[in-house]
MDTraj code that builds the backbone (N, CA, C; nanometers):
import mdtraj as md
import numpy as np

residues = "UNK UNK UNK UNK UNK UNK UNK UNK UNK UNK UNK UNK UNK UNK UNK UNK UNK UNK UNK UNK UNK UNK UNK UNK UNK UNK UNK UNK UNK UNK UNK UNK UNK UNK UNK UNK UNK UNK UNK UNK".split()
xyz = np.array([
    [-0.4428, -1.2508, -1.2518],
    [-0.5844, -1.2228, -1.2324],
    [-0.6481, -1.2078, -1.3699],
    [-0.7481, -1.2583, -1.4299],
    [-0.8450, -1.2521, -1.5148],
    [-0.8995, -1.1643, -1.5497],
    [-0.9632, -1.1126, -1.6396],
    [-1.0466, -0.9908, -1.6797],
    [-1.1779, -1.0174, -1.6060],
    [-1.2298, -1.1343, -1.5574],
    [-1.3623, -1.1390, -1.4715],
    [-1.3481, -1.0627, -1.3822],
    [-1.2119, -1.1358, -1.2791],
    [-1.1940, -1.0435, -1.1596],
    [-1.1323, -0.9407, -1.1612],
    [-1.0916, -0.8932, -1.2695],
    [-1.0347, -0.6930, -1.2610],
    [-1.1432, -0.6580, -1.2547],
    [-1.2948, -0.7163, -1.3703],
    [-1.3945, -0.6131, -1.3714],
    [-1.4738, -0.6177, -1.2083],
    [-1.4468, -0.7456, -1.1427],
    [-1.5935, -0.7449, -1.0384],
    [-1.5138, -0.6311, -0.9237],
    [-1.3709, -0.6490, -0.9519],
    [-1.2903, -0.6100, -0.8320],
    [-1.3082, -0.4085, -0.8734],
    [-1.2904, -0.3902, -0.9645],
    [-1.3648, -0.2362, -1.0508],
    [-1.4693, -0.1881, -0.9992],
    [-1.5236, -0.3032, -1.0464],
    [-1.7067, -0.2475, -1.0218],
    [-1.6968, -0.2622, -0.8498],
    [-1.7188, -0.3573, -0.7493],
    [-1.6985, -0.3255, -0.6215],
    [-1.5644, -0.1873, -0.5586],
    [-1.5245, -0.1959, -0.6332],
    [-1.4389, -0.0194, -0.5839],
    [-1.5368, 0.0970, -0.6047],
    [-1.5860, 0.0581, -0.7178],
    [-1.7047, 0.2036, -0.7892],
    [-1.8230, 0.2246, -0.7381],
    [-1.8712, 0.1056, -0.6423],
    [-1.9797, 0.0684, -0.5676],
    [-1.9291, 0.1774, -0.4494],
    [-1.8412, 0.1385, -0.3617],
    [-1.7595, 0.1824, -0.2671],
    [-1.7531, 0.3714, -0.2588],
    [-1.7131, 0.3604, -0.3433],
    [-1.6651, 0.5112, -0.4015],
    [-1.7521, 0.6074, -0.4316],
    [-1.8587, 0.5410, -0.5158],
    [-2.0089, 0.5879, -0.5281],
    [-2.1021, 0.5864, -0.4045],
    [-2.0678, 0.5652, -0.2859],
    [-2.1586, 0.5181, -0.1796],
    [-2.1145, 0.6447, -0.1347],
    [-1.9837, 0.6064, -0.0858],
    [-1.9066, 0.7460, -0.0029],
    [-1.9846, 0.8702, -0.0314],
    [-1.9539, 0.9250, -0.1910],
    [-1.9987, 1.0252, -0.2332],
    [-2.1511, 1.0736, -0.1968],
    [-2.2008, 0.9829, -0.2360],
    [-2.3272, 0.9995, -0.1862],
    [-2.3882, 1.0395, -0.0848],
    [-2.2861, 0.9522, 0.0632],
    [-2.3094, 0.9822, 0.1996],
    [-2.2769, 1.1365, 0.2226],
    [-2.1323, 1.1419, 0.1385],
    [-2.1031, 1.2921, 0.1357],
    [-2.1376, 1.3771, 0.1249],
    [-2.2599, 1.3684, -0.0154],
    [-2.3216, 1.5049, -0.0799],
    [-2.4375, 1.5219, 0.0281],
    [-2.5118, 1.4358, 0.0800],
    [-2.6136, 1.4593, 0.1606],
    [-2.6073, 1.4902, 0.2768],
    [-2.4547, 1.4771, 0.3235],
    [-2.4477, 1.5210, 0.4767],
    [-2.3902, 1.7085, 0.3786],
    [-2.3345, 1.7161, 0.3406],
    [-2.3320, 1.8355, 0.2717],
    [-2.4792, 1.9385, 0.2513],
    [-2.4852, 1.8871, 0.2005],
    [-2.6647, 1.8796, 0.1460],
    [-2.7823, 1.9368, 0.3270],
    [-2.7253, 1.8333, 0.4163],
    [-2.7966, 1.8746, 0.5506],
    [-2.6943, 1.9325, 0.6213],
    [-2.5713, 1.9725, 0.6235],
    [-2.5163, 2.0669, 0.6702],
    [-2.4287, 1.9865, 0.8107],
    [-2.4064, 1.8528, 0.7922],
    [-2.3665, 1.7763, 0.8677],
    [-2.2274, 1.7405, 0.8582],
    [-2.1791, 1.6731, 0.9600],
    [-2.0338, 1.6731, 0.8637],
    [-1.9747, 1.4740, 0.8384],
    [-1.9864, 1.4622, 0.7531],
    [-1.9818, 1.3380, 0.7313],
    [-1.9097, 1.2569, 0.7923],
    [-1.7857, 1.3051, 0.8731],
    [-1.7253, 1.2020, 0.9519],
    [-1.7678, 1.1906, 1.0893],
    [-1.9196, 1.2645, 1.1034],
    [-1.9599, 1.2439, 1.2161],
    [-2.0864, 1.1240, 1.1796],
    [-2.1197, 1.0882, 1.0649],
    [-2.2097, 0.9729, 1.0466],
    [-2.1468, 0.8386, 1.0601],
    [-2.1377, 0.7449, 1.1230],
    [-2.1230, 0.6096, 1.1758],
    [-2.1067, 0.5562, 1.0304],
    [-2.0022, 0.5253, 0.9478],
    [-1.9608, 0.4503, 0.8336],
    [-2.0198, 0.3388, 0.8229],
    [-2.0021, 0.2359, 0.9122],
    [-2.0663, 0.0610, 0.9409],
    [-2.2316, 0.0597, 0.8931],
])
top = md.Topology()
chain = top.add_chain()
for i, resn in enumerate(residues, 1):
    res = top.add_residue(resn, chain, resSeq=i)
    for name in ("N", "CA", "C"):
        top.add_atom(name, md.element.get_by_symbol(name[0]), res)
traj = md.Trajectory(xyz[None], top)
């Protein structure tokens, strides 16, 4: 594998990972519990 695709394959994990969190802090944030929000 190439250094193109380590980085796109990186950056789409960090996308991923950064989303989660996000969904996380705000169901946190509203007192919800995140594995009750529909992932899809």
């Amino acid at each position: 594998m190439n250094f193109v695709n380590c980085l796109l394959d990186a950056v789409q994990t960090l996308d991923e990972e950064i989303t989660d969190a996000i969904k996380n802090q705000a169901c946190l944030m509203a007192g919800i519990n995140p594995e009750e929000i529909d992932s899809d």
